[in-house]
TORDOLO-674745 format. One record per residue (C-alpha): residue in one letter; x, y, z. Coordinates in nm, 2 decimals, decimal comma. Each point is the difference from the previous one (the first is absolute). Layout:
TORDOLO-674745
@resn = A&u = X&v = Y&w = Z
...
END
This chain:
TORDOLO-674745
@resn = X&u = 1,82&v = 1,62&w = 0,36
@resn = X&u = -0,02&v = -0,30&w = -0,16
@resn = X&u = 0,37&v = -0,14&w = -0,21
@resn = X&u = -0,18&v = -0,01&w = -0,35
@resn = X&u = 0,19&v = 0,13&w = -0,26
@resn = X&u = -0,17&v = -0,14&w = -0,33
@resn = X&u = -0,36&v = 0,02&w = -0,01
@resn = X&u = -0,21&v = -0,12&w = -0,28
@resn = X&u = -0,38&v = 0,17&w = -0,08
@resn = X&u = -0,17&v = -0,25&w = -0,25
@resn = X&u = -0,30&v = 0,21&w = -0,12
@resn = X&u = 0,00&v = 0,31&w = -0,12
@resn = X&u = -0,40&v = 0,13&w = 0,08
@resn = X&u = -0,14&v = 0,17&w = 0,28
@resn = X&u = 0,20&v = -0,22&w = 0,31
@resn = X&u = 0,31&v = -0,04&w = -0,19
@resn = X&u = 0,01&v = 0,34&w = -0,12
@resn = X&u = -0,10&v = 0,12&w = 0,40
@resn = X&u = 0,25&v = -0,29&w = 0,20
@resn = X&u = 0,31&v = 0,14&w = -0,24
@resn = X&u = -0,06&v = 0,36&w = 0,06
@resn = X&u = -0,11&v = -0,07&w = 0,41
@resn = X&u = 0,33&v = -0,21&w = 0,02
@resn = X&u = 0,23&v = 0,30&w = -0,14
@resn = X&u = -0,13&v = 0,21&w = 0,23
@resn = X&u = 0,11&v = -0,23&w = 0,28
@resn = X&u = 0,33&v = 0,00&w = -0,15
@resn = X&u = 0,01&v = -0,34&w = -0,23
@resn = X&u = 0,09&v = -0,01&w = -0,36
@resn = X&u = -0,25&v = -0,24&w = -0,12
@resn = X&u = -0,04&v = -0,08&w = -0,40
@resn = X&u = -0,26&v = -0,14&w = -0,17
@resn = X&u = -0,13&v = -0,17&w = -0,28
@resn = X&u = -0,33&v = -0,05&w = -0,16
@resn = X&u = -0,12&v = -0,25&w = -0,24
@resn = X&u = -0,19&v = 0,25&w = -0,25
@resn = X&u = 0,26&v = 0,19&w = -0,24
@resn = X&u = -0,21&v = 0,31&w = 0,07
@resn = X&u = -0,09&v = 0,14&w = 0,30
@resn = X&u = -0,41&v = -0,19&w = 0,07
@resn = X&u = -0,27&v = 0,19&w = 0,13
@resn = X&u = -0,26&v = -0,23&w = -0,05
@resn = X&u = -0,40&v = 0,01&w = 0,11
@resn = X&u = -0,10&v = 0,36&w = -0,11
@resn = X&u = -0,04&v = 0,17&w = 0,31
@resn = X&u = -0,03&v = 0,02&w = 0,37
@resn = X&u = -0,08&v = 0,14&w = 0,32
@resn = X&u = 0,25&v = 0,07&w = 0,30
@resn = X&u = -0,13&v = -0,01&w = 0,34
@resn = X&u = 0,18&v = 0,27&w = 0,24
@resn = X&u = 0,20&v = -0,28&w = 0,17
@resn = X&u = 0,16&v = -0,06&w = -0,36
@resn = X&u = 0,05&v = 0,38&w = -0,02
@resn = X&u = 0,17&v = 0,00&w = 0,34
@resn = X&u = 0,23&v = -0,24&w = -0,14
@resn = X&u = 0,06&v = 0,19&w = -0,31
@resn = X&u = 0,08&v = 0,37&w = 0,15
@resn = X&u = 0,24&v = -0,19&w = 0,24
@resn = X&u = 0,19&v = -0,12&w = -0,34
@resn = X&u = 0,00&v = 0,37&w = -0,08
@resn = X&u = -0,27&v = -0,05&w = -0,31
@resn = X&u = -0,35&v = 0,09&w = 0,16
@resn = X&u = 0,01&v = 0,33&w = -0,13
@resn = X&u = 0,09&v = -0,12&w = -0,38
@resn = X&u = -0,29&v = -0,26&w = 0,07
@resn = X&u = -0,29&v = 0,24&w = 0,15
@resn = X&u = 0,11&v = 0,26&w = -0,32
@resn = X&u = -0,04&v = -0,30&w = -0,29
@resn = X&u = -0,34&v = -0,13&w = 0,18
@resn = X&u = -0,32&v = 0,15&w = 0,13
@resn = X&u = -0,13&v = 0,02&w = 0,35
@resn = X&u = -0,29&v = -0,31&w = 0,09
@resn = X&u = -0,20&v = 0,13&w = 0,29
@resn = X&u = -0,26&v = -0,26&w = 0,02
@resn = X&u = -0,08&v = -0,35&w = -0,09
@resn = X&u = -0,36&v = -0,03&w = -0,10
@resn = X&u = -0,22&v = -0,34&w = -0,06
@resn = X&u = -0,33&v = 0,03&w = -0,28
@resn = X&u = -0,21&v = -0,30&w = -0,06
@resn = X&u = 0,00&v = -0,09&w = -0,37
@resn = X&u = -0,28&v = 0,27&w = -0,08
@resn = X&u = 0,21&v = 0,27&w = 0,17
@resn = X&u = -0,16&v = 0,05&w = 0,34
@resn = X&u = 0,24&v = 0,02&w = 0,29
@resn = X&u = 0,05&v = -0,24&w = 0,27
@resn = X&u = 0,24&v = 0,20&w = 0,17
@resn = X&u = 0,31&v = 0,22&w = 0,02
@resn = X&u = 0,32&v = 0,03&w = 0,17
@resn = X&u = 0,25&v = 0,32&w = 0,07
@resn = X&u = 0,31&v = -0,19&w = -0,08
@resn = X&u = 0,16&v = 0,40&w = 0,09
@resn = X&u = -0,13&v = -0,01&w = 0,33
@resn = X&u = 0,05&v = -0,38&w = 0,09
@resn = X&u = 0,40&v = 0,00&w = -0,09
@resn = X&u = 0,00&v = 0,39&w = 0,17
@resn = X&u = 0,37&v = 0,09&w = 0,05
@resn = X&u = 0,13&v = -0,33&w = -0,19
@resn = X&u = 0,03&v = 0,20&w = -0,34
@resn = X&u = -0,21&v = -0,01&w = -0,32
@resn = X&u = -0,21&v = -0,24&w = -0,21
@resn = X&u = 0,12&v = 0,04&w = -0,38
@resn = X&u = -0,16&v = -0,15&w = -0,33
@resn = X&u = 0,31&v = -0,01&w = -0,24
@resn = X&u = 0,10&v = -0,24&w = -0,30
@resn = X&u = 0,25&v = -0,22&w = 0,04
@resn = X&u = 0,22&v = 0,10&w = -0,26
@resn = X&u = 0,03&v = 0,34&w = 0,14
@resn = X&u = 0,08&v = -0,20&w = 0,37
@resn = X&u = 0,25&v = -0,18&w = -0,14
@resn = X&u = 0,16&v = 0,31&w = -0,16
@resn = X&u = 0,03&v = 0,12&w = 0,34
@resn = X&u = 0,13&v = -0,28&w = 0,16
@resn = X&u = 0,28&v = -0,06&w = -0,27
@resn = X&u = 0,12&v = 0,33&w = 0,00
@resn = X&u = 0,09&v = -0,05&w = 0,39
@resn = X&u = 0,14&v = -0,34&w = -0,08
@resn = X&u = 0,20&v = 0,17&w = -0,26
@resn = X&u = 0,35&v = -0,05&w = 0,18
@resn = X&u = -0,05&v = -0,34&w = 0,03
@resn = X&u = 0,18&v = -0,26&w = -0,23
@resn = X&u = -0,28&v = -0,15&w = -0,16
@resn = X&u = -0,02&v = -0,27&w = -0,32
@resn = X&u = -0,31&v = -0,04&w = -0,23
@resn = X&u = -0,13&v = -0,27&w = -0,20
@resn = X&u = 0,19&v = -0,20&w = 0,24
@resn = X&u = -0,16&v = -0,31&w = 0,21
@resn = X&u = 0,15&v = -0,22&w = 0,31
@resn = X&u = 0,03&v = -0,36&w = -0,07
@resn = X&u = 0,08&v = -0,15&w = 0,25
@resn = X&u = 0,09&v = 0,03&w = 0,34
@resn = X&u = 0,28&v = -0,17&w = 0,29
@resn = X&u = 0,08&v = 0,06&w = 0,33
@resn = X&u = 0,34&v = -0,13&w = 0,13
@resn = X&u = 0,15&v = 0,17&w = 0,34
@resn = X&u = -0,16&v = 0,30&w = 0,01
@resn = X&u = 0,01&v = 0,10&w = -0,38
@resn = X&u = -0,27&v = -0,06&w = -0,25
@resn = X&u = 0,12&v = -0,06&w = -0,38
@resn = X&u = -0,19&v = 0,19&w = -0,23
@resn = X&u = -0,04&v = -0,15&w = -0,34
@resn = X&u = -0,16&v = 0,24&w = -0,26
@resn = X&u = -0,12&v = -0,05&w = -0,38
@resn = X&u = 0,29&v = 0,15&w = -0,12
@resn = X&u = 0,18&v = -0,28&w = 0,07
@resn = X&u = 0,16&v = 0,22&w = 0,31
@resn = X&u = 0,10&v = -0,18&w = 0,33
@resn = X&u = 0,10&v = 0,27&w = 0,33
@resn = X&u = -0,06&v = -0,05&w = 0,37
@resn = X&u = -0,20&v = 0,23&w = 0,23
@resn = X&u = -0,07&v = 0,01&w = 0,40
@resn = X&u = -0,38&v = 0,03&w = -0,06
@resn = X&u = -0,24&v = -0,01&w = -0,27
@resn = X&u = -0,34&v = 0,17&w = 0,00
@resn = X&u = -0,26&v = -0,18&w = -0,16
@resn = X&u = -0,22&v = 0,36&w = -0,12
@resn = X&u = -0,11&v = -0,19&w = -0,32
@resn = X&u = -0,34&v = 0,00&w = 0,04
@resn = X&u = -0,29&v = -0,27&w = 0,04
@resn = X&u = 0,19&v = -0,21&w = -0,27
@resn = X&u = 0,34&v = 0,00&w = 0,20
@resn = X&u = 0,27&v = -0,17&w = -0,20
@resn = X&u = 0,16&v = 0,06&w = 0,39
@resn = X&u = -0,28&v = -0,15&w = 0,17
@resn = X&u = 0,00&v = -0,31&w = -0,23
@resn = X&u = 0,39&v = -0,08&w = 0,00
@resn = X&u = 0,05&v = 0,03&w = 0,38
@resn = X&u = -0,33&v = 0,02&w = 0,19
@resn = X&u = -0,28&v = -0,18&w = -0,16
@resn = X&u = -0,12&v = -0,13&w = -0,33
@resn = X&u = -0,38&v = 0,05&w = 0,08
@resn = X&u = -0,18&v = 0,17&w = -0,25
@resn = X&u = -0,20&v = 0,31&w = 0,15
@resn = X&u = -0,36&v = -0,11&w = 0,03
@resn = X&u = -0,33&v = 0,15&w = -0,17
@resn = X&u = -0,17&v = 0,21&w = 0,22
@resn = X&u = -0,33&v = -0,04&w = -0,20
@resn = X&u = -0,04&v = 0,35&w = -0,19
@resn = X&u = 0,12&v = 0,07&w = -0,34
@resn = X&u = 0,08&v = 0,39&w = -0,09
@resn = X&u = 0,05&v = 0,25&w = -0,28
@resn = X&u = 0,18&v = 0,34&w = 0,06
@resn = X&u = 0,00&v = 0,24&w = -0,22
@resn = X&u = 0,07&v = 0,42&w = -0,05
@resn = X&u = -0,17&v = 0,29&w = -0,16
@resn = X&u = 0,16&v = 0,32&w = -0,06
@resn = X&u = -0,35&v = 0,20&w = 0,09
@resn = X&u = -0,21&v = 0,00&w = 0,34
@resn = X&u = -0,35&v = -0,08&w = -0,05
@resn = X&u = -0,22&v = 0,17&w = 0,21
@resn = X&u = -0,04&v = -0,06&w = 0,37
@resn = X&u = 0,31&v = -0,18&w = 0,04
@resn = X&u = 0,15&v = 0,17&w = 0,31
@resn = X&u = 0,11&v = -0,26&w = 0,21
@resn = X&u = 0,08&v = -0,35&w = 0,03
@resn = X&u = -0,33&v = -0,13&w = -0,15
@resn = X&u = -0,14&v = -0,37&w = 0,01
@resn = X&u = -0,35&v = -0,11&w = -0,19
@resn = X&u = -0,08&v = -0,35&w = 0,12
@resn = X&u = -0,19&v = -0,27&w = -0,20
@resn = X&u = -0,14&v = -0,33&w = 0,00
@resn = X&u = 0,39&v = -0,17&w = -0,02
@resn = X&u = 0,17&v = 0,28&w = -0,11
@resn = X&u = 0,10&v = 0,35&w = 0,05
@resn = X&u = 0,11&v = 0,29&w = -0,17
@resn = X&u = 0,25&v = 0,29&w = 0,20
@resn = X&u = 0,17&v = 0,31&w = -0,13
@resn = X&u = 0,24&v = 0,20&w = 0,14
@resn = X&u = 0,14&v = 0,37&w = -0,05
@resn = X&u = 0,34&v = 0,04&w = -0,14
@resn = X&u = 0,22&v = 0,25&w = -0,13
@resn = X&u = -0,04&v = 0,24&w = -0,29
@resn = X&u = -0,37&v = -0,07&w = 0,00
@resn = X&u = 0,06&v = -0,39&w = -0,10
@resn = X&u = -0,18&v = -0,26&w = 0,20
@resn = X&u = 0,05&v = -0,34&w = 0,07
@resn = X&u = -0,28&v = -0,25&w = -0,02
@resn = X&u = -0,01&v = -0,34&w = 0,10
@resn = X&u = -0,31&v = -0,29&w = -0,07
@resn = X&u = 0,01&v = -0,32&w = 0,21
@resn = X&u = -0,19&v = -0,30&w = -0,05
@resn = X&u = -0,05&v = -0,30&w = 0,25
@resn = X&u = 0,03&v = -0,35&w = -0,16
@resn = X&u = 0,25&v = -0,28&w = -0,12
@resn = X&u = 0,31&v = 0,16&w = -0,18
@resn = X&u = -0,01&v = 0,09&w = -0,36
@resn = X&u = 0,22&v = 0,06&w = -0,31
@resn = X&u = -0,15&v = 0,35&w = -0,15
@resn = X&u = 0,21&v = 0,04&w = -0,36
@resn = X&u = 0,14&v = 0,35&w = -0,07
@resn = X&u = -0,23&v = -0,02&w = -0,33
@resn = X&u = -0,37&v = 0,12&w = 0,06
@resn = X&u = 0,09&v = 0,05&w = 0,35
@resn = X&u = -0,13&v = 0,34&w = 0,07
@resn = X&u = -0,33&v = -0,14&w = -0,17
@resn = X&u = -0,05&v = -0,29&w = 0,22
@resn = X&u = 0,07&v = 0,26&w = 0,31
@resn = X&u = -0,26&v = 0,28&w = -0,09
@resn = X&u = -0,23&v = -0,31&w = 0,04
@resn = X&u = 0,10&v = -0,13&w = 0,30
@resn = X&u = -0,08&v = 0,39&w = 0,15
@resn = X&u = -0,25&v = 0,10&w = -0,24
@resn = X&u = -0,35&v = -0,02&w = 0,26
@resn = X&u = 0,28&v = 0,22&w = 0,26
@resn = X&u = -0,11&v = 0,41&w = 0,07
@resn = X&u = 0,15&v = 0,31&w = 0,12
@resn = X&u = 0,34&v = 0,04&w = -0,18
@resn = X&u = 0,03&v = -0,36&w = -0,07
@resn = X&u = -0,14&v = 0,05&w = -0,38
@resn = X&u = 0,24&v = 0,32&w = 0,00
@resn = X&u = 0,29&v = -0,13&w = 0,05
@resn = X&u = -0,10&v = -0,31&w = -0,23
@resn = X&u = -0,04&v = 0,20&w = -0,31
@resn = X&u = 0,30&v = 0,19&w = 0,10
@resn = X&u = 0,21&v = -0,36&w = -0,11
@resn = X&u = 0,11&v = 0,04&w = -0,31
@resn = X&u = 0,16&v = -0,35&w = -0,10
@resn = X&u = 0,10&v = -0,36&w = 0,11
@resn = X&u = 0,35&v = 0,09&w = 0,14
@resn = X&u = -0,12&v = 0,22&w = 0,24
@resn = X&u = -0,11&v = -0,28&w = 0,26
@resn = X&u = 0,23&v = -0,21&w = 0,21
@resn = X&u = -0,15&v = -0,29&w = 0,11
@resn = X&u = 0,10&v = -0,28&w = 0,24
@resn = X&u = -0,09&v = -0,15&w = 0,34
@resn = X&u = -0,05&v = 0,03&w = 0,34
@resn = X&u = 0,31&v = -0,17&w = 0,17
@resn = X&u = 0,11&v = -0,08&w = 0,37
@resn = X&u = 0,38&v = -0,16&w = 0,11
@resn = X&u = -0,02&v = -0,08&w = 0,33
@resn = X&u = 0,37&v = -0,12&w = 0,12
@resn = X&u = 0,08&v = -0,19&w = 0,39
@resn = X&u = 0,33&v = 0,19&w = -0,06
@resn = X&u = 0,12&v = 0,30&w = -0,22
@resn = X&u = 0,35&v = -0,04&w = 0,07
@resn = X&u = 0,27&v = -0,32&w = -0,03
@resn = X&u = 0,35&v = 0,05&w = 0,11
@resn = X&u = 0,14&v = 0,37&w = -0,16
@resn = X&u = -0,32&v = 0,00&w = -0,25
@resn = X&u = -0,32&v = 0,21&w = 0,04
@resn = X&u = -0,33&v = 0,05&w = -0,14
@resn = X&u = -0,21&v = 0,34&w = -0,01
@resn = X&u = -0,32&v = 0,15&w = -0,08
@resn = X&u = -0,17&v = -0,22&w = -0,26
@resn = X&u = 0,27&v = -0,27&w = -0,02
@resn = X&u = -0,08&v = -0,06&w = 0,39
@resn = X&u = -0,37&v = 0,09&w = 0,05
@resn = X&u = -0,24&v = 0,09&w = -0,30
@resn = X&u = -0,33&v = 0,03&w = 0,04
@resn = X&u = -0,33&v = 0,12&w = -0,14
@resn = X&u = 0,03&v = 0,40&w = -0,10
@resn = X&u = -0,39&v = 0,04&w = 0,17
@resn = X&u = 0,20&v = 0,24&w = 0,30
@resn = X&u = 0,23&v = 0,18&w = -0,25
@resn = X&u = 0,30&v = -0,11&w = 0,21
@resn = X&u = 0,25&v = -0,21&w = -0,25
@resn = X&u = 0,23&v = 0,28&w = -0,07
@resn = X&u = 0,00&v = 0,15&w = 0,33
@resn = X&u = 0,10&v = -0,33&w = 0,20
@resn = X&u = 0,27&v = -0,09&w = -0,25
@resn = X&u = 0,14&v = 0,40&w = 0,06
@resn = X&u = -0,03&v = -0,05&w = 0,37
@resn = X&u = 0,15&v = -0,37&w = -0,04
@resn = X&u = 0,30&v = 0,19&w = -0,19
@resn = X&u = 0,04&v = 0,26&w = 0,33
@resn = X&u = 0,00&v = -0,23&w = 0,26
@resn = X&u = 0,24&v = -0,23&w = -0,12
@resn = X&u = 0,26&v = 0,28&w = -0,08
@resn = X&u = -0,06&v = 0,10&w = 0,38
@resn = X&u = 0,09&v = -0,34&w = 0,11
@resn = X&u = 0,26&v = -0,06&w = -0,23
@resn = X&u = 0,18&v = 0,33&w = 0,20
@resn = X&u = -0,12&v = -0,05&w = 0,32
@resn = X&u = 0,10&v = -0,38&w = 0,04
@resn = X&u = 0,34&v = -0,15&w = 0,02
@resn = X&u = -0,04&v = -0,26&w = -0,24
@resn = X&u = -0,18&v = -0,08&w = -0,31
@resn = X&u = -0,20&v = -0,31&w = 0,14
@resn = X&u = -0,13&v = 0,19&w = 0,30
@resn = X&u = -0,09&v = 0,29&w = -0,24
@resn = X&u = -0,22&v = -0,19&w = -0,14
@resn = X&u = -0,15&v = -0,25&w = 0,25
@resn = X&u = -0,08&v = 0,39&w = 0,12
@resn = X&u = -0,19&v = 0,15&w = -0,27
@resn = X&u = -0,20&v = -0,32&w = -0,08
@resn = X&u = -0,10&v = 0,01&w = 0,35
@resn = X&u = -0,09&v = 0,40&w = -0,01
@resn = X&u = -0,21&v = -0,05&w = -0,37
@resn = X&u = -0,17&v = -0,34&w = 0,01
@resn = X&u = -0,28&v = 0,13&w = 0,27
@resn = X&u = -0,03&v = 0,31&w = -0,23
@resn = X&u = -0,02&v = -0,21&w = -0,31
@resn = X&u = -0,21&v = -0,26&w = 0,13
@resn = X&u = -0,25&v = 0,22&w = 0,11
@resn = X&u = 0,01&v = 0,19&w = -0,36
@resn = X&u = -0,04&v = -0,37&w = -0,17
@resn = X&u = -0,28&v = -0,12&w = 0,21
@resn = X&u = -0,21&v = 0,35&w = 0,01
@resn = X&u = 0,06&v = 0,00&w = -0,38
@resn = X&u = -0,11&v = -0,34&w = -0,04
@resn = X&u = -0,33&v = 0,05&w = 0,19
@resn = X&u = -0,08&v = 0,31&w = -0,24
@resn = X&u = 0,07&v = -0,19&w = -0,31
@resn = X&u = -0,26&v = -0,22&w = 0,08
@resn = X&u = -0,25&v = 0,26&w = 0,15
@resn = X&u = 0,01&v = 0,21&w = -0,25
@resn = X&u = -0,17&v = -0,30&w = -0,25
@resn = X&u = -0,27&v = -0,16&w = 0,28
@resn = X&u = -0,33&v = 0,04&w = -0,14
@resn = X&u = -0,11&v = 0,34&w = -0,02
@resn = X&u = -0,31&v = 0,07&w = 0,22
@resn = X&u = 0,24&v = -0,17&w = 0,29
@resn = X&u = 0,34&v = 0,24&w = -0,12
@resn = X&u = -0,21&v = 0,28&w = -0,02
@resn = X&u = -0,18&v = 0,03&w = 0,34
@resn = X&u = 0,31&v = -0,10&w = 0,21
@resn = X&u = 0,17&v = 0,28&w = -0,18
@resn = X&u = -0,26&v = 0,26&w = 0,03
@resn = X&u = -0,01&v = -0,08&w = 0,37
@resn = X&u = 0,36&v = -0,05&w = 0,10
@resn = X&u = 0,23&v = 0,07&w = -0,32
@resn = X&u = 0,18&v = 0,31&w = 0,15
@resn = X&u = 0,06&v = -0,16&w = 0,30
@resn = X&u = 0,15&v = -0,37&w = -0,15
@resn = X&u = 0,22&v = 0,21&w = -0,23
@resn = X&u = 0,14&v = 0,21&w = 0,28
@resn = X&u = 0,09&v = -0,33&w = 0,22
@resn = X&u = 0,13&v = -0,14&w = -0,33
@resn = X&u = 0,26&v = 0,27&w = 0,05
@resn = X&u = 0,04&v = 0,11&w = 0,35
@resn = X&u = 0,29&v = -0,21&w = 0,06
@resn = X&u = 0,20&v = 0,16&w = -0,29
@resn = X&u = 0,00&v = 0,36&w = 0,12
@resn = X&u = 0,28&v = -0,09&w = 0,26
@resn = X&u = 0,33&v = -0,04&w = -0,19
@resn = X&u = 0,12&v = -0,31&w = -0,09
END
C-alpha cells in the first residue's frame, strides 16, 4: 500500500464523487472540494452502459442506481421520417456485465454523494494554484487556504482547474457538433429504448428514465454557436420541427427556455495524465464525444482503478505510472470509437443510412466488445 496520507479529490461530479468513495473503500481518507457551492448535476440526463454499472455495484450503489433509473434494453437507429435502420440488444451484448440504466443526473449524483458522505468535503471552494516540492504538492484554494497533500486528483471535469495548473494549458478542442439536452416529466409514446432519429446534420435521441421522465437530446453538426436562454426553446422546435415518431412528442412536451442545456461537443487529449504526485481522471484526462454513451462510465472506472493501484503499489509514483498504463488503451479506444461516431452520425444521409441498415448492429457491437472485460 502506497504511504499517502493526505489525498485531495478536486471535483465533486460523477469521477470525483466515485474516486473518493472507491479510495475509502481501499482504506484512504481522501477529502475533497468542488468549485460549485452546491452539489452540480449538470446535462439533464444520461445513460450507463453495464461496465459503468459494474463499477457502481462494486462501490456498493448499483442497487440505489438500478431503483432511481429504468432498465434500457436496446439501442435503436430511425432515419429522420422514423423508419429503422437497425437495432441492437444492449441486454444481450453486455450479458452478465450488469444493466443498462436511463436515469437523470441529479438523481445520480444523489446517489453518489450520499456514499461520499463520510468524506471531508468543501463547497464553493476552487484550487488556485498548484506546487510540487519533494514529494508534497501545496494546495492553494480560493479561500485564501494553503495545506500540503501526497497526491491530488484532478476529477474536475473537461474544464480542469487541475489539468491547467499542473498538466496542460490547452483548451479542450471542438469536436464539430453542438448539443441541447433537455427532460420531460412524461414518456411520449414509443419511447422504450435508447432511441436515435438521424437527419440531414443533426439528430434527435431520447432515452427512458425514472418515474416516467425522459431525457431528450438534439444535435446539430456545424461551427459552434451561442444559443441565448431567451427564445431558446423556440429556435429548437425549429431546428427538429420536419423530425417524426416521438420527436414532435417530446417537443411539445418542453414547456420553457430553461429547460435546454446547451453547449459543445469537446475532446482533451493529454501525452500524460499525471506529473509528479498529481493526477487527472475521467474528463479532466480524456473527454470525448458522448456518441457511445461512455463519459460517465470511464471516469467511474478511472476512479476504481486508480484506488486499486494506489493499495496495491508501494509508492505513489508507481501507483500511478500503473493505472495510466491500465486506462489509456481503454480510454483511447473509447475517444477514437466516439470520435468516428460523432462524425458518422452527420455524413450525408443516403450514405449514413445504407451503411447502417447493412452493418449498424454489428459496428455498434465492435464499438463495445472491448469494454465487457473489466477494466
Amino acid at each position: 500500500m502506497a504511504e499517502v496520507e493526505r489525498i485531495l479529490v478536486v471535483g465533486g461530479g460523477i469521477a470525483g464523487l466515485s474516486v473518493a468513495t472507491a479510495l475509502r473503500q481501499q482504506g484512504f481518507a481522501p477529502e475533497l472540494v468542488e468549485r460549485s457551492p452546491s452539489w452540480p448535476a449538470v446535462g439533464a440526463g444520461i445513460h450507463l452502459h453495464a461496465n459503468g454499472m459494474r463499477v457502481l455495484r462494486a462501490l456498493g450503489v448499483g442497487e440505489a442506481v438500478e431503483k432511481s433509473g429504468t432498465p434500457i434494453r436496446h439501442w435503436r437507429f430511425f432515419d429522420q421520417r422514423g423508419r429503422m435502420l437497425y437495432s441492437t440488444n444492449v441486454e444481450q451484448m453486455w450479458g452478465d456485465v450488469g444493466p443498462c440504466i436511463g436515469i437523470a443526473r441529479t438523481r445520480l449524483q444523489q446517489v453518489l454523494t450520499a456514499a461520499a458522505a463520510p468524506v471531508p468535503t468543501r463547497l464553493g471552494t476552487s484550487v488556485t494554484s498548484l506546487t510540487q516540492e519533494e514529494g508534497r504538492v501545496q494546495v492553494g484554494s480560493s479561500d485564501g487556504s494553503t495545506a500540503d497533500y501526497d497526491l491530488v486528483i484532478g476529477a474536475d471535469g473537461i474544464y480542469s482547474s487541475v489539468r491547467r495548473l499542473a498538466i496542460s494549458a490547452a483548451p479542450p478542442e471542438y469536436a464539430g457538433t453542438v448539443v441541447w439536452r433537455s427532460i420531460i416529466a412524461s414518456r411520449p409514446s414509443g419511447v422504450t429504448d435508447f432511441t436515435v432519429f438521424m437527419g440531414d446534420d443533426r439528430y434527435f435521441g431520447q432515452v427512458p428514465m425514472g418515474a416516467g421522465h425522459t431525457y431528450g437530446f438534439g444535435a446539430v453538426a456545424g461551427p459552434p454557436c451561442d444559443d441565448p436562454v431567451h427564445g431558446r426553446l423556440a429556435r429548437f422546435r425549429d431546428r427538429f420541427a420536419d423530425f417524426g415518431g416521438p420527436v414532435p412528442a417530446y417537443l411539445a412536451a418542453l414547456e420553457c427556455d430553461q429547460q435546454l442545456h446547451v453547449g459543445p461537443f469537446e475532446l482533451v487529449e493529454l501525452d500524460c495524465w499525471h506529473t509528479g504526485r498529481v493526477v487527472l481522471i475521467g474528463d479532466a484526462a480524456h473527454a470525448h464525444p458522448p456518441n457511445m454513451g461512455e463519459g460517465g462510465c470511464m471516469a467511474m472506472e478511472d476512479a476504481f482503478v486508480l484506488a486499486e493501484e494506489l493499495r496495491a503499489a508501494s509508492s505513489v509514483e508507481s501507483a500511478l505510472e500503473r493505472y495510466e498504463a491500465r486506462r489509456r488503451p481503454r480510454a483511447n479506444w473509447v475517444q477514437e470509437q466516439s470520435r468516428a461516431a460523432a462524425e458518422g452520425w452527420v455524413l450525408p444521409p443516403d450514405l449514413r443510412n445504407a451503411a447502417l441498415r447493412e452493418r449498424g448492429d454489428q459496428i455498434f457491437r465492435d464499438r463495445y466488445r472491448p469494454l465487457i472485460a473489466t477494466a
